[in-house]
C-alpha positions as CSV (number, residue, x, y, z in Angstrom):
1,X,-29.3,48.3,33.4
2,X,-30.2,50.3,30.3
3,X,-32.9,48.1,28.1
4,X,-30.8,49.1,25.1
5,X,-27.3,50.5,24.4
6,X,-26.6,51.9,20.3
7,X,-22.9,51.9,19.1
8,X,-22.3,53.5,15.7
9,X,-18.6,53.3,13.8
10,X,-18.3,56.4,12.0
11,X,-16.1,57.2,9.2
12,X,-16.3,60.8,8.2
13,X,-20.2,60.6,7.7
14,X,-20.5,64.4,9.3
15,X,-24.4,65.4,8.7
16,X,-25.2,62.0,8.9
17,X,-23.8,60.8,11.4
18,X,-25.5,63.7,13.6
19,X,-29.1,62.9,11.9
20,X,-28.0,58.8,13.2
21,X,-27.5,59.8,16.7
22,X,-30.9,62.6,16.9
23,X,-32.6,59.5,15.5
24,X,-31.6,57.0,17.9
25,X,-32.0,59.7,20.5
26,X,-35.8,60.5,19.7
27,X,-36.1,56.3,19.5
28,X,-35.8,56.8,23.3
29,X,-32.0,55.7,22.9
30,X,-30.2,56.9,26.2
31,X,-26.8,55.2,25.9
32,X,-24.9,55.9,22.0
33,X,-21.7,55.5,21.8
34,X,-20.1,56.2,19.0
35,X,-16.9,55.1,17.8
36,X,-14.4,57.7,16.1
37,X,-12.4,55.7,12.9
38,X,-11.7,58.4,10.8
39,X,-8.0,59.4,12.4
40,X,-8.9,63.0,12.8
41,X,-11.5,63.1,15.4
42,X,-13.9,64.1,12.5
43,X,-16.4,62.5,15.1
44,X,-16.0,65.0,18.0
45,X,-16.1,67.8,15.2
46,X,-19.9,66.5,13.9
47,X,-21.2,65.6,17.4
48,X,-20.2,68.6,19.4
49,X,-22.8,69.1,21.7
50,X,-24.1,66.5,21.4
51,X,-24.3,63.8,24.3
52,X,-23.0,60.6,23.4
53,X,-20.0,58.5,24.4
54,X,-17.1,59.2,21.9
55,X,-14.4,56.2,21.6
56,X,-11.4,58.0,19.6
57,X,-9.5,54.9,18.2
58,X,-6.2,57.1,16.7
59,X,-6.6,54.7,13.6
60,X,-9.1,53.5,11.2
61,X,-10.0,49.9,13.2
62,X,-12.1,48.6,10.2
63,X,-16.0,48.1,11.1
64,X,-15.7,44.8,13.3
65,X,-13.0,45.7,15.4
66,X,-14.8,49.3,16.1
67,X,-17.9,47.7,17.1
68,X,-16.4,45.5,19.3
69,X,-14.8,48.7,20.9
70,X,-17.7,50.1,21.3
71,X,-19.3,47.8,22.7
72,X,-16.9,47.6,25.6
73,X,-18.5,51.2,26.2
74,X,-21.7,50.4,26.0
75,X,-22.8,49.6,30.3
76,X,-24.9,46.8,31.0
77,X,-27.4,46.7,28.3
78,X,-29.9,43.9,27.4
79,X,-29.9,44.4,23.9
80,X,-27.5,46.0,21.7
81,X,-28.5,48.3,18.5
82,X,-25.5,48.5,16.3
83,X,-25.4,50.6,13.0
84,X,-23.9,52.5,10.3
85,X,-23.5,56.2,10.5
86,X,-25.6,57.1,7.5
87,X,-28.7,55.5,8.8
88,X,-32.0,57.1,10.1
89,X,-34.1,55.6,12.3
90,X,-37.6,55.8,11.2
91,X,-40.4,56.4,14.4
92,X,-41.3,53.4,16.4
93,X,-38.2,51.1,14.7
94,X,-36.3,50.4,18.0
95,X,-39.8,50.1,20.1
96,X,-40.6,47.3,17.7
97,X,-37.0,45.4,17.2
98,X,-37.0,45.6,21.0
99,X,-40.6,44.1,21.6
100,X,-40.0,41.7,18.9
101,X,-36.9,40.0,20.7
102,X,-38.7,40.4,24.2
103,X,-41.5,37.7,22.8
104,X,-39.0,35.7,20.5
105,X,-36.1,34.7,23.1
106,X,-34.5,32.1,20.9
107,X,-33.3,34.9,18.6
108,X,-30.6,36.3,19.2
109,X,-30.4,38.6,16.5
110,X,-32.8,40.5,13.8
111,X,-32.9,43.2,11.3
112,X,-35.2,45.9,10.2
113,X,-36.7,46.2,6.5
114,X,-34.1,48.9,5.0
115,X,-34.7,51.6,2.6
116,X,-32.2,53.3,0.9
117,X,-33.0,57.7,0.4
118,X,-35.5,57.0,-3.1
119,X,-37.8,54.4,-0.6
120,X,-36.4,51.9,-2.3
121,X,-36.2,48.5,0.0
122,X,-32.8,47.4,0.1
123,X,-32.1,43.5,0.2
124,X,-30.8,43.6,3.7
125,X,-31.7,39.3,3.6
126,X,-29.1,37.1,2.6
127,X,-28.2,33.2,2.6
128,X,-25.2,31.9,3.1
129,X,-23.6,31.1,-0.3
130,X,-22.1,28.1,-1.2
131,X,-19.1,28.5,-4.1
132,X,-21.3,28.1,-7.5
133,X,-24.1,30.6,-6.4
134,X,-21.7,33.3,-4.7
135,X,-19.2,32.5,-7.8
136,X,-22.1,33.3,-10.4
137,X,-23.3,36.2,-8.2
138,X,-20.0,37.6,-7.7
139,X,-19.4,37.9,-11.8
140,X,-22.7,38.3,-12.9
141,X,-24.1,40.9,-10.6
142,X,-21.4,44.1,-11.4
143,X,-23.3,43.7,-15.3
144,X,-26.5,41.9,-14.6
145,X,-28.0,42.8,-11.3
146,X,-31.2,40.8,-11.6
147,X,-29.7,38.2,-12.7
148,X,-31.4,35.2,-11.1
149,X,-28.3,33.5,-9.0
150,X,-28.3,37.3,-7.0
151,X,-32.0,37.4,-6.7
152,X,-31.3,33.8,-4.9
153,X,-28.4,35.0,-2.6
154,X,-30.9,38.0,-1.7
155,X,-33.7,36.2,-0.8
156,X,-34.8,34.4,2.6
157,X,-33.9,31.3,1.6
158,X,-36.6,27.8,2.2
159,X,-39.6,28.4,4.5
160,X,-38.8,32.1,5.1
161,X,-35.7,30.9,7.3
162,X,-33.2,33.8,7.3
163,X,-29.4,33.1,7.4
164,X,-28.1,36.1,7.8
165,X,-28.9,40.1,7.3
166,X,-27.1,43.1,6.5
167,X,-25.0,44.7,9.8
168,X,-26.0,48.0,8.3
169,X,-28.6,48.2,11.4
170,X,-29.5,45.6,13.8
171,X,-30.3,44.3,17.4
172,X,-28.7,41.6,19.4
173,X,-29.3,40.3,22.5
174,X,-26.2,41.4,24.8
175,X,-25.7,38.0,26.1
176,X,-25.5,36.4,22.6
177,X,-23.3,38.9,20.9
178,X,-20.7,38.4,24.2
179,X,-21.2,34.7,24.1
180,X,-19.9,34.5,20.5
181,X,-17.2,37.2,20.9
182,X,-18.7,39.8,19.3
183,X,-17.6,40.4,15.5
184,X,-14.9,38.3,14.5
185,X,-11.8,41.1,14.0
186,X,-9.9,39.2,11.3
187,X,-12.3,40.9,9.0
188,X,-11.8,44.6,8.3
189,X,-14.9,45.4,6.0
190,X,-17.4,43.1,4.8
191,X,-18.6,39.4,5.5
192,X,-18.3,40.4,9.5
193,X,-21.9,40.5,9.7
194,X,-22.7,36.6,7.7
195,X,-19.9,35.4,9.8
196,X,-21.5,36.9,13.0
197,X,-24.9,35.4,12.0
198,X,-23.1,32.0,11.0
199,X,-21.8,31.7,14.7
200,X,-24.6,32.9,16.6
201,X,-26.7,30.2,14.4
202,X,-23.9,27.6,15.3
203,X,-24.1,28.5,18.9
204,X,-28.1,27.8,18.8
205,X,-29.4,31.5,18.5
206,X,-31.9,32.0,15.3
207,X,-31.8,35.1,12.7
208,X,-34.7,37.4,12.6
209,X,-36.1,40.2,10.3
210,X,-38.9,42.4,12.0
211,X,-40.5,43.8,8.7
212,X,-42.5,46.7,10.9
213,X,-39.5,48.1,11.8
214,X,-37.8,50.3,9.1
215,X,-34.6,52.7,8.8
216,X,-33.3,54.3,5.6
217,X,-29.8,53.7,4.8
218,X,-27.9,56.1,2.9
219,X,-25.3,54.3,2.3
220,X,-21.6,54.5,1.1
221,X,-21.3,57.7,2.7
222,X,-18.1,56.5,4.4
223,X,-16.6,54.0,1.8
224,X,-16.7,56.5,-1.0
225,X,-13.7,58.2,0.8
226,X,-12.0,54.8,0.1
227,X,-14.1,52.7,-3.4
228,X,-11.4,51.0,-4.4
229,X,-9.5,49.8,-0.7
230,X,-13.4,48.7,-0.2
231,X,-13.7,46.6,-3.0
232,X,-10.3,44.9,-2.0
233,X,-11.7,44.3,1.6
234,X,-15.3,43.1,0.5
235,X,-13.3,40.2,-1.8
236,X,-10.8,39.6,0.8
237,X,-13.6,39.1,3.3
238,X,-15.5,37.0,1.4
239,X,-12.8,34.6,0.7
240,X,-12.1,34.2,4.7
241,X,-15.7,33.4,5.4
242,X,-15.6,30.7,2.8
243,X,-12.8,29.2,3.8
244,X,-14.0,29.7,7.5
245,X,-16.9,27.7,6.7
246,X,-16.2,25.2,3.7
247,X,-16.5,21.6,4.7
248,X,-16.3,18.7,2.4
249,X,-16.3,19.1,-1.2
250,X,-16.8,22.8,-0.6
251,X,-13.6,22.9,1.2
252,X,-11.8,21.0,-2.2
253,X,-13.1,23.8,-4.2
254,X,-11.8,27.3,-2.1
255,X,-9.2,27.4,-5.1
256,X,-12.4,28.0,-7.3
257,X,-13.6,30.3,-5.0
258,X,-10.6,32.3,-4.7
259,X,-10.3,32.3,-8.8
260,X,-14.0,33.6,-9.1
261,X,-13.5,36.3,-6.6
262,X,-10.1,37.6,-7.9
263,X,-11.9,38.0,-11.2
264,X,-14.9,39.9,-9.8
265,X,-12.0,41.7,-8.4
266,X,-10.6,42.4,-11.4
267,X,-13.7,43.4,-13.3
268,X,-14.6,46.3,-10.8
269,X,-11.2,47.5,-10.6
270,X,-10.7,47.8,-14.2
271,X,-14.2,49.1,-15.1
272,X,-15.7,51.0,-11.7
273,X,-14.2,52.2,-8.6
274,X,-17.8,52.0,-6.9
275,X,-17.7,49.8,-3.7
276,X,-20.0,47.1,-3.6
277,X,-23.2,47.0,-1.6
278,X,-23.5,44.9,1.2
């Protein structure tokens, strides 16, 4: 059994996607696979010569569904890194995600701190929103980005308890991410990662960030083929884990929800074409 397995989705990311996999690679990574969606085998063309396992899926998947495919690939693993193709993996990252879960074996998955290229951290910590604060984040944040309900959303919530983190880069125990069924497919871009974090949370499994552990994150390497189909997904997706996971009053208020996001929606189509950051 490998200790750990990586599976990247790649979307056209070329260069990157080579510096991902010699990243993983010097991390002591011997199992990548990595999971062609760009419908042209763009993959093969970047990796060539390169010794990884390449999934070709003959159609773009959407990021869920390919990381589940590529998982299938991945052999008997303990833990399983999963990741974006325009990420880096800084020295000592994976050694330190992996020794983190080996002494914390009621998580079941964590994050790294990411940086985007400047060194910037990015606010890879989320909670889960409820309709007022991701309503108010959702129209505010495209024209106010500090605004104080998105400095909420982006934070670690009471007592440093983290919901959920981004699934630009993470680690998951095998046996979690299987018992849970993996990503949840019904969601093409976006929200897959909250909604994975939600259920692993629901099946008893806790959310971890492992600040000494760092990779930089590019990002929007791959969605800027696509800015305005992404901003469609990210709204579509958030309104499916919403009304995945409204109960009670929240559940009486998804029209609200659906009216907040289709105006966010409508702001960034008629003013930007930039995707939104996770």
């Amino acid at each position: 059994m490998h200790q750990v397995s990586a599976v990247v989705v790649d979307y056209f990311a070329g260069h990157d996607l080579v510096t991902c996999v010699d990243s993983l690679r010097r991390e002591g990574v011997e199992r990548i696979v990595v999971v062609d969606n760009s419908t042209q085998g763009a993959s093969a063309t970047a990796l060539e010569g390169h010794d990884v396992v390449l999934v070709d899926t003959q159609i773009n998947t959407g990021y869920g569904r390919g990381m589940n495919r590529g998982v299938a690939f991945a052999g008997e693993c303990a833990y399983l890194i999963l990741s974006n193709p325009d990420v880096q993996v800084h020295p000592h990252a994976v050694e330190r995600l992996v020794s983190f879960m080996e002494n914390n074996l009621d998580v079941g998955i964590a994050g790294p701190t990411i940086v985007d290229s400047a060194g910037a951290t990015y606010p890879s910590i989320r909670i889960f929103p409820n309709v007022l604060l991701a309503g108010l984040h959702a129209l505010i944040a495209p024209l106010w980005s500090g605004n104080p309900f998105t400095r909420r959303y982006r934070s670690p919530g009471r007592n440093g308890q983290v919901d959920w983190i981004s699934g630009a880069f993470f680690i998951t125990r095998t046996t979690a991410f299987q018992a849970v069924g993996g990503f949840d497919e019904r969601y093409f871009m976006f929200a897959e990662d909250m909604d994975l974090c939600w259920r692993l949370q629901a099946a008893g499994w806790r959310v971890a960030v492992v600040p000494e552990a760092t990779v930089t994150h590019i990002e929007g390497v791959s969605r800027a083929r696509a800015p305005r189909a992404m901003v469609r997904a990210h709204h579509a997706s958030a309104l499916r884990f919403e009304a995945r996971t409204a109960h009670g009053t929240r559940r009486v208020l998804l029209p609200l929800a659906a009216l907040l996001l289709g105006s966010r929606y409508l702001v960034l189509s008629i003013f930007s074409a930039r995707a939104p950051r996770r």
